[in-house]
C-alpha positions as CSV (number, residue, x, y, z in Angstrom):
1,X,0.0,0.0,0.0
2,X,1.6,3.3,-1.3
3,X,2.1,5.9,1.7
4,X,0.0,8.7,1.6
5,X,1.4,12.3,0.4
6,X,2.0,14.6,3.4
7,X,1.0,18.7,2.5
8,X,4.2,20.7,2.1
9,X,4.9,22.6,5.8
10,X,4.2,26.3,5.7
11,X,6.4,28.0,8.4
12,X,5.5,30.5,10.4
13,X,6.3,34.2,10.5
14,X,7.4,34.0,13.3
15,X,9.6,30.6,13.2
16,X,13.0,31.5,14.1
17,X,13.6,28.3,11.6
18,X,11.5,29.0,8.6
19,X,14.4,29.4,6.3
20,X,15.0,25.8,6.6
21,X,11.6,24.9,5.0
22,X,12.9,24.0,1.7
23,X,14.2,20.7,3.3
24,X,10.5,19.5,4.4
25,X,9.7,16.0,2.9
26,X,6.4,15.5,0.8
27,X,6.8,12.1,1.1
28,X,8.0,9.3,3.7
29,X,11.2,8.7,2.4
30,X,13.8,11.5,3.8
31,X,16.4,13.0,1.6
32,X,19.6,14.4,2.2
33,X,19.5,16.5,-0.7
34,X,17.3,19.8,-0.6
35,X,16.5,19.3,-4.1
36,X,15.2,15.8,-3.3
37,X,17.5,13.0,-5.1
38,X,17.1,9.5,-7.2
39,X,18.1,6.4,-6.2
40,X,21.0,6.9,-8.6
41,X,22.5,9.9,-7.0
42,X,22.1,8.6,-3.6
43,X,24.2,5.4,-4.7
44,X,26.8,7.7,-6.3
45,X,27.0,9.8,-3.4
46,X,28.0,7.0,-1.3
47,X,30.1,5.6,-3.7
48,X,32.1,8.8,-4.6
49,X,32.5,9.2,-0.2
50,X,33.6,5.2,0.0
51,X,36.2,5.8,-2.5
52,X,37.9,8.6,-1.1
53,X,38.9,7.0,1.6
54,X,42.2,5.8,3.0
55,X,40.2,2.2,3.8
56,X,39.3,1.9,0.1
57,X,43.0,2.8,-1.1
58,X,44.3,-0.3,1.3
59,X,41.5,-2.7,0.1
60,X,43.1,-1.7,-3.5
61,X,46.4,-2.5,-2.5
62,X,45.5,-5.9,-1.5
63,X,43.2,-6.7,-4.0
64,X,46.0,-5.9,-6.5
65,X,48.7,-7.8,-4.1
66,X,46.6,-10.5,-3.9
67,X,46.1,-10.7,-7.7
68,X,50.0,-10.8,-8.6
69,X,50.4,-13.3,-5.7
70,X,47.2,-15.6,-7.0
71,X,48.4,-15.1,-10.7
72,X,52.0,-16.4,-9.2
73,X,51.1,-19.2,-6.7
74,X,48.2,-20.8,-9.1
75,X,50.5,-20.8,-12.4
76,X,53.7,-21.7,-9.7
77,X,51.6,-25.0,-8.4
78,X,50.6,-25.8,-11.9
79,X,53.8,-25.6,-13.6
80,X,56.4,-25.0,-11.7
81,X,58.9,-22.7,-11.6
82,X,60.1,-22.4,-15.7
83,X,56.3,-21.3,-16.5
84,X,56.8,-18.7,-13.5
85,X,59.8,-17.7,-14.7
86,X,58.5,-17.4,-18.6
87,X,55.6,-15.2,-17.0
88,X,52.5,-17.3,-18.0
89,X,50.1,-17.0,-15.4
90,X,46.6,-17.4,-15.3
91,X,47.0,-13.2,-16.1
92,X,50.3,-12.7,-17.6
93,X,52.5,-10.0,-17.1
94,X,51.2,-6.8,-17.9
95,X,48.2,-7.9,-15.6
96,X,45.6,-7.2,-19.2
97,X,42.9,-8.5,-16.9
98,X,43.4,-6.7,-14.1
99,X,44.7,-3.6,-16.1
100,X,40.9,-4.2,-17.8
101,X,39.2,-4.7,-14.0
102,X,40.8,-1.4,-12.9
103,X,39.6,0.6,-15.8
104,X,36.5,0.1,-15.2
105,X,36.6,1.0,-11.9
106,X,37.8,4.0,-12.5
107,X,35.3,4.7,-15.6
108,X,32.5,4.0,-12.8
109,X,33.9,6.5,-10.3
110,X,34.5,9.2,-12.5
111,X,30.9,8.7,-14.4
112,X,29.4,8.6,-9.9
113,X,32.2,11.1,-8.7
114,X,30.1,13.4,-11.6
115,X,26.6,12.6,-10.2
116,X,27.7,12.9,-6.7
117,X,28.8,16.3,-7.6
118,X,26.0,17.6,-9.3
119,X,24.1,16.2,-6.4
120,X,25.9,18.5,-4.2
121,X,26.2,21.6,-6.6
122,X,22.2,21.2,-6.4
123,X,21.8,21.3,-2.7
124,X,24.8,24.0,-2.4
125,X,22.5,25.9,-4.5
126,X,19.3,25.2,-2.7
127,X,21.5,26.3,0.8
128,X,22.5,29.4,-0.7
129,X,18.7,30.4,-1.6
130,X,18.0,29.9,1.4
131,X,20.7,31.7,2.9
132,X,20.0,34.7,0.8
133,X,16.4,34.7,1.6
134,X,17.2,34.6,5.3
135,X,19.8,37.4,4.8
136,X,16.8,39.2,3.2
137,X,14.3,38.4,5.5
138,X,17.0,39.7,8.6
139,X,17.8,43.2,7.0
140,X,13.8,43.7,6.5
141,X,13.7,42.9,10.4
142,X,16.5,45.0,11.2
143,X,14.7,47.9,8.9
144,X,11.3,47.8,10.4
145,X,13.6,47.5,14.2
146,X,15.2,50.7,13.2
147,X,12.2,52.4,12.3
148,X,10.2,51.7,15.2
149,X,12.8,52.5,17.0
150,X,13.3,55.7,15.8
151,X,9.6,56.4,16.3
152,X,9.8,55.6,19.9
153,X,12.7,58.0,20.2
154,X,10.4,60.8,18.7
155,X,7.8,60.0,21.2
156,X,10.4,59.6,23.9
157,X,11.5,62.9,23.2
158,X,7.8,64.3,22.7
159,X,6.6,62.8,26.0
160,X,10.2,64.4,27.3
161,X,9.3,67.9,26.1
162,X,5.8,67.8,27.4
163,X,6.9,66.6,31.1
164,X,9.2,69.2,30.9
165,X,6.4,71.9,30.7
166,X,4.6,69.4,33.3
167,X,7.4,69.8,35.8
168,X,7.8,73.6,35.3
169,X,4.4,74.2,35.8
170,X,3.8,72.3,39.1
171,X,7.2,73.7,40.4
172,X,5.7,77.2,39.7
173,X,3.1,76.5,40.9
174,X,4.4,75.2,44.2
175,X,7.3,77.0,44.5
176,X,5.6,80.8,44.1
177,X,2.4,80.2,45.3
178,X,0.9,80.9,42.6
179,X,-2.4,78.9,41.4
180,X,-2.6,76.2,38.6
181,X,-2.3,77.9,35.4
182,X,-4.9,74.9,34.1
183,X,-7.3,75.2,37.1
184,X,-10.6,77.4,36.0
């Protein structure tokens, strides 16, 4: 039975996070790529971050030592040492076979290393979109901060003036004797 389709999430104005929305998953499957990904970039991702590996340069090495060795030891226990000596083993010397195996390896990992890369110029993209728009959503905050701040300064500095007339009046007024300009 097919998972249902989840609504895309609409963040809130006020979500501190809301710049990150652009990685919500429609569907049940998560993805580690904001532009979403196929199964073809997610195996070549993990193929081009395998290979460049020290691990994956050591299981090389003995996959190739273990080739000469094999070609050796097989074509020494089945003919001795003169066919060891004339290099006829099961994969004579220049190694064609495995010369052919590691070819193709490397045709594979260039053709994934390519996929994995567009995979990640796609989601740099995505992350820098996002980045921008968050940038741009900050500097509008920061403008519309600035301006109501310099509005409460004016009415700061209003309500300032007026108490100052305030204060003058009732220290006339109780200073001198005098009667409340305001009273009728």
């Amino acid at each position: 039975m097919p998972s249902p389709q989840r609504a895309p999430i609409q963040p809130r104005a006020s979500d501190p996070l809301r710049h990150h929305a652009h990685y919500a998953q429609t569907g049940a499957r998560p993805s580690p790529y904001a532009g979403g990904s196929s199964f073809m970039e997610r195996v070549s991702e993990g193929v081009a971050s395998g290979m460049g590996t020290v691990g994956f340069l050591l299981v090389s090495s003995g996959v190739i030592l273990a080739w000469v060795l094999s070609n050796h030891v097989v074509h020494f226990l089945s003919n001795s040492w003169t066919g060891l000596l004339n290099g006829n083993g099961f994969d004579p010397a220049p190694f064609i076979l495995l010369n052919l195996v590691f070819s193709a390896v490397a045709f594979y990992t260039g053709a994934l290393v390519i996929i994995a890369q567009k995979a990640q110029t796609r989601t740099d993209k995505a992350n820098e979109e996002a980045a921008a728009k968050h940038r741009d959503e900050l500097a509008q905050m920061q403008t519309d901060l600035l301006q109501r701040n310099t509005e409460l300064t004016e009415q700061i500095h209003a309500l300032s003036g007026k108490l100052k007339v305030l204060t003058e009046e009732v220290h006339a007024a109780t200073c001198t004797g005098g009667s409340h300009p305001h009273a009728a």
